[in-house]
N, C-alpha and C positions, 0 to 999 in steps of 0.2 A: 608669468603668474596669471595673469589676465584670460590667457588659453587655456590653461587648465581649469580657472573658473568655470569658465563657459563651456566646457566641455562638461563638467560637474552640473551644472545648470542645465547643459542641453541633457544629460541622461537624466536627471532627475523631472526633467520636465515630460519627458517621453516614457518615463517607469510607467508600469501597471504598479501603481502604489496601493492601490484597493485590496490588489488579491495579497501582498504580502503582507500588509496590516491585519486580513483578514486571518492569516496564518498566525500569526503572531497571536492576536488574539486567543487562538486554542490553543497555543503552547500556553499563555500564559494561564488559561483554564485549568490544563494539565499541570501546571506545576501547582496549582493550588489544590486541587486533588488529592494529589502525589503527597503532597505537606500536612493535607488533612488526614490523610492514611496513616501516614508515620506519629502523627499528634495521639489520634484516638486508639492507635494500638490491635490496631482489630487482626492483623496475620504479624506475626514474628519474623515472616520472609520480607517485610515490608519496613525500609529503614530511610534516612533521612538522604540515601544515597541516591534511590531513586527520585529523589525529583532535581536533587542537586544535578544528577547528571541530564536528565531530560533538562534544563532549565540552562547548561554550557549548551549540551546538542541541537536546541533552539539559535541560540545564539550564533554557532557556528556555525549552523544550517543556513543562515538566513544574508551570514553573512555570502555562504556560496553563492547562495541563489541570487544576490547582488550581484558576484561575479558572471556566473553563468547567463547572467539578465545581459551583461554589456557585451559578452562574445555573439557573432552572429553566427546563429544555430547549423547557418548552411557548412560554418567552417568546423561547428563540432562533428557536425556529419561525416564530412572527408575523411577526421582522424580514425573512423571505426577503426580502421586495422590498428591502431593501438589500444585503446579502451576494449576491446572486446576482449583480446587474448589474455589481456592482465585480469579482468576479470572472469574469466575461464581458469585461468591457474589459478587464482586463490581461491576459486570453488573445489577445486580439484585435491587441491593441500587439505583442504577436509578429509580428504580419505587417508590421510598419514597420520602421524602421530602427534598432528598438530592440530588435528579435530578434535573437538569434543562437543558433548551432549550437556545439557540442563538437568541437576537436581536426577543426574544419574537416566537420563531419557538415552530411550535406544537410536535416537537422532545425532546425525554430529554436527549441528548448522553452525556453532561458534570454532573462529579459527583463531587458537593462542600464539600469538606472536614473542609473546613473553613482556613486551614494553605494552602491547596492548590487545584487545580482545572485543570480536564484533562478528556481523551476520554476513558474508560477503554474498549470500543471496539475496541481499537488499540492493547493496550496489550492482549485482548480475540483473535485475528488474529497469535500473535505469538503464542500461547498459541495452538489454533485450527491446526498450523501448525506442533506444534512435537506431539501433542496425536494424530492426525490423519497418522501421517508417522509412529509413534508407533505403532498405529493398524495396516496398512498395512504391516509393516514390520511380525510383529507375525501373519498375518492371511497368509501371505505368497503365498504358491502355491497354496491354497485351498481357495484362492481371490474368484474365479468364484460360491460357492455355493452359493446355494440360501438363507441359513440364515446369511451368511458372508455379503451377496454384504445388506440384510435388514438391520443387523445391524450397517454398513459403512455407511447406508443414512440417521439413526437415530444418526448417530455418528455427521452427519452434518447436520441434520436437526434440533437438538436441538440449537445452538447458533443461526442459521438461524432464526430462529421461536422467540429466543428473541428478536433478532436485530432488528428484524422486528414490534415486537410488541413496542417498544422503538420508533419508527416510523424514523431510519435510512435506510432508502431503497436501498443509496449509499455502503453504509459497509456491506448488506446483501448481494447486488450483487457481491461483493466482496468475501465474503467467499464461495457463489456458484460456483465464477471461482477459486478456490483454491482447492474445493474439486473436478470438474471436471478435472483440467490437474494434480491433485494430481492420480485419481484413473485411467485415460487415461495413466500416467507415471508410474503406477502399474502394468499395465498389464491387464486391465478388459475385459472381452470377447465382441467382435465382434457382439454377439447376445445381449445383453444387450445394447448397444451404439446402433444396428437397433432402439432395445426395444424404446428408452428414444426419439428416431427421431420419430418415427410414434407416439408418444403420446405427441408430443411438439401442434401441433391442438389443442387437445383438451384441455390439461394443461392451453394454453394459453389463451383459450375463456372463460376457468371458471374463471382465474384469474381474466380477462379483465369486465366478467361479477357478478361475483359473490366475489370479494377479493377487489379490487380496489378500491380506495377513485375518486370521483369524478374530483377532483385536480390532481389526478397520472395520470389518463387518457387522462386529456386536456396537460398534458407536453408531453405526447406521443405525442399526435394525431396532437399537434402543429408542430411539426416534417414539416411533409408535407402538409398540410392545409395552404394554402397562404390567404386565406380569412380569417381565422383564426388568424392567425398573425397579419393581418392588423388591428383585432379586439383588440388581447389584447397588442397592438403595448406599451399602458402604463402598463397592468397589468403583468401575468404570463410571458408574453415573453421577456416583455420589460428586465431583465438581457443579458439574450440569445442575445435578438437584439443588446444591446448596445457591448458584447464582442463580435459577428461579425464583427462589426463597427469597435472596433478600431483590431481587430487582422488585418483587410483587408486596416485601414488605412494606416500600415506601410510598406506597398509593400513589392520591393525588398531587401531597407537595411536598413527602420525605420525611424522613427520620429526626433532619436535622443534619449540619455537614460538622460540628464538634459535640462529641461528650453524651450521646444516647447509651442508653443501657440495653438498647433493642438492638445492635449491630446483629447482625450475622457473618460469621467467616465463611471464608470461599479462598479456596485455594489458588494462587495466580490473581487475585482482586485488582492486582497493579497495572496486570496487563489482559491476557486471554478476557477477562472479567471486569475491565474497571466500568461496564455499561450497566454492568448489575450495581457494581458502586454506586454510580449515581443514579440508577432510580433507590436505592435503598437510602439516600441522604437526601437527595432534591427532589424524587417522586418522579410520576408522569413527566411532567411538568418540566423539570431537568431534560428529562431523558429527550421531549420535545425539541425541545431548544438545541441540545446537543446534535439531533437526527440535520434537525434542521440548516444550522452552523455548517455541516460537513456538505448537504446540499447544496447551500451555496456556494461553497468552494467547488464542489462540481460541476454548479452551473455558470461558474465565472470561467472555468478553463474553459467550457463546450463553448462559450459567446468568444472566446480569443479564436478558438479552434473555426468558429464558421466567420470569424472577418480575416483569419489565417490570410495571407497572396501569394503562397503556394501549395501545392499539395503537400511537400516535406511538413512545413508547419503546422499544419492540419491535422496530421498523422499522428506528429510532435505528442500537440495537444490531444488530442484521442486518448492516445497510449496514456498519457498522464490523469487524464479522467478514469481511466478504465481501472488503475490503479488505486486513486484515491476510493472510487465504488467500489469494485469488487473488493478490499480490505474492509469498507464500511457494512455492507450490507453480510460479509461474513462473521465477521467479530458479531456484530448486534444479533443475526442469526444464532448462532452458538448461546448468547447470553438468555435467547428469547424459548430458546430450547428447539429449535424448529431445522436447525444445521448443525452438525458433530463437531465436535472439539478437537481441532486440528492446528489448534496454535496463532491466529492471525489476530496482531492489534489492531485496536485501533484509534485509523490516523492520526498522527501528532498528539494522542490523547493517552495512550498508555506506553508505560514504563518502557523504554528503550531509545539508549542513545543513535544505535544505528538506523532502527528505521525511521527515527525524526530525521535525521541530517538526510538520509536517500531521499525520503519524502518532499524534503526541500529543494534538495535538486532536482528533483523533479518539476518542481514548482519555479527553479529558475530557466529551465526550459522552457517551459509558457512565457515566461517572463520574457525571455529571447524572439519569442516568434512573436510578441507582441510591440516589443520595445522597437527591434528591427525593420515590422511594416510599417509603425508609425514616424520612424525616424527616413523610413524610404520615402512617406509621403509628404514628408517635412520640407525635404532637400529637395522633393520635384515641385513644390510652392515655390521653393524661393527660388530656382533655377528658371520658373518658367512667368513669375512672377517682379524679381527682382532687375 
C-alpha cells in the first residue's frame, strides 16, 4: 500500500498540473456556455444535451490525458503499427453505409456504430500527430534528402487525400498546418520552404481551377465580393452574415450571458460559431479573454516542447500546438468573417464530444513528454546524489 502511495505521490508530484487545470478551466467555460445557450433559447438545434455531453467528454478527456501523462511517450511511439491502422479503418468505414453527414451535409465525417457515434478524423489528428513526430524523429539529420522530405509528404498526403475525399475540408486544412509547423519545427531546409513559396501560384490556380467544387469557390470568393454577399445575403453567406452580426452586436462588454431580447440566431451557435456567441453575450472583452485563454494553452505546450530531451517529444509537443492553433485561429477566422466556413471548432469550447476527448489526448501527450523528462531528471538526482 505504501508503494502505491508513493508512486501516486511521485506522478502527482512530477504532473504538469498547470496545463491540465488550465484545460479544465475551458471545458468548464464551455459547459457554461453551452448551458446558457439551451437556457436563453436562441437556435432550437441547441438543447440541454450539448453541454451535458461536452461536460462527460471533459471528464473523460481528462481522465485520458491522466493516463496517457503516466505511459512514456517513447512506448506510445513503438505501438504506431497499431494506432494507426485502426484508425485508418474507421476513417475508411466512413465510405460504407456506416457514414453519415450532419443536418443532411454532403460530408460523411460521423461513423454510426449503432451503440455510439463520433468523428474518427479527430482521433486520425492524434494518431497523424505521433507517427509523423515518429518519422521525423527516425529520419533525423538526414530530414533534408530528397527521398526523406518525398516520403514525409506522402506520409501526409495519405490522411489529407482521405479527409478530403470524405468531403471534410475543415480537418484537411488542419492536418496540413500540423504537418507544415511539424516539419518547419524539424528543421527542413531553407531551399525546400523557397521550393513550396514559388509553387504556392501555381498549386493554387489548379486547385482553384481544376479540384474545387463550385460551392468551395463561392465561400472563398464571398470573402471580399460585397456584391456577392448582398446576393447570397439568404443563401451561402447568410451563416457568416448572421455570426458577424451578433459577434459585433455585443461591443465592449455584451449583451448579457441570460435573458436579452437583443440575441441574434446563427446557425451552428454551439459550434462553427460559439466565438460569435460570446462576443454577442460578453462583448470584446469575452472574446479577449477567450483568444487569450487558448494562447496560453499554446504557449504552455511550446515551453514543454523547447525543455522537450528529445527530439520525439519535441515533435510530440509541436504537433499538439499546431493543433490546438491551427483549430483556433480557424474557427475565430470564420466567425470574424475573414476565413470560409469549413466546419472547425473551437478548442474544448464548442459543442462536441469527440473533439474534446482528441483534444485531451492530445493534451496528455505533452503531459507525457513532460512528466517523463522530469521524472528522468528526478531519478538521476537521486542516483547520483543519494
Amino acid at each position: 500500500m505504501k508503494k502505491i502511495l508513493s508512486l501516486i505521490s511521485e506522478y502527482w508530484h512530477n504532473l504538469d498540473k498547470a496545463l491540465i487545470i488550465l484545460c479544465l478551466f475551458v471545458s468548464g467555460f464551455s459547459v457554461f456556455l453551452l448551458y446558457t445557450l439551451d437556457r436563453n433559447g436562441i437556435s432550437a438545434q441547441v438543447s440541454s444535451r450539448q453541454w451535458k455531453i461536452n461536460l462527460v467528454a471533459a471528464v473523460i478527456g481528462a481522465v485520458i490525458a491522466l493516463v496517457i501523462a503516466a505511459i512514456d511517450y517513447k512506448f506510445i511511439s513503438k505501438l504506431w503499427w497499431l494506432y494507426a491502422p485502426i484508425s485508418l479503418i474507421l476513417v475508411l468505414l466512413l465510405f460504407t453505409s456506416l457514414g453519415r453527414g450532419v443536418y443532411g451535409a454532403d460530408d460523411i465525417g460521423w461513423l454510426n456504430l449503432g451503440f455510439v457515434q463520433f468523428q474518427p478524423s479527430e482521433l486520425l489528428k492524434i494518431t497523424f500527430i505521433m507517427t509523423f513526430a515518429t518519422h521525423l524523429s527516425k529520419v533525423g539529420a538526414r530530414l533534408n534528402e530528397p527521398l526523406n522530405v518525398l516520403l514525409l509528404l506522402l506520409h501526409a498526403g495519405l490522411p489529407v487525400f482521405i479527409i478530403m475525399k470524405q468531403g471534410d475540408d475543415g480537418s484537411a486544412l488542419v492536418f496540413i498546418s500540423i504537418f507544415v509547423i511539424m516539419l518547419f519545427a524539424a528543421g527542413i531546409s531553407w531551399k525546400y520552404i523557397a521550393a513550396a513559396v514559388i509553387a504556392v501560384p501555381a498549386v493554387v490556380w489548379f486547385a482553384w481551377t481544376q479540384l474545387m467544387q463550385p460551392y468551395q469557390i463561392k465561400r472563398i470568393q464571398i470573402l471580399w465580393d460585397t456584391e456577392l454577399q448582398q446576393e447570397e445575403i439568404l443563401g451561402i453567406y447568410m451563416q457568416q452574415y448572421l455570426g458577424k452580426k451578433a459577434l459585433g452586436s455585443g461591443r465592449i462588454t455584451g449583451l448579457g450571458i441570460f435573458g436579452s431580447d437583443k440575441y441574434t440566431y446563427v446557425p451552428e451557435i454551439d459550434t462553427d460559431f460559439i466565438f460569435s456567441y460570446i462576443g454577442m453575450t460578453l462583448g470584446l472583452i469575452g472574446c479577449i479573454l477567450t483568444a487569450l485563454l487558448l494562447a496560453v494553452i499554446c504557449l504552455k505546450i511550446l515551453s514543454v516542447a523547447s525543455a522537450a530531451k528529445d527530439t520525439l517529444g519535441r515533435l510530440i509537443c509541436v504537433g499538439a500546438f499546431a493543433l490546438f492553433f491551427s483549430h483556433s485561429v480557424i474557427n475565430i477566422g470564420m466567425d470574424l468573417g475573414v476565413l470560409p466556413v469549413i466546419g472547425i471548432p473551437l478548442p474544448l469550447i464548442s459543442a462536441g464530444g469527440t473533439s474534446v476527448i482528441a483534444l485531451y489526448a492530445s493534451i496528455g501527450l505533452v503531459m507525457s513528454v513532460y512528466y517523463h523528462r522530469h521524472k528522468a531528471e528526478h531519478m538521476f538526482y537521486t542516483e547520483k546524489y543519494d
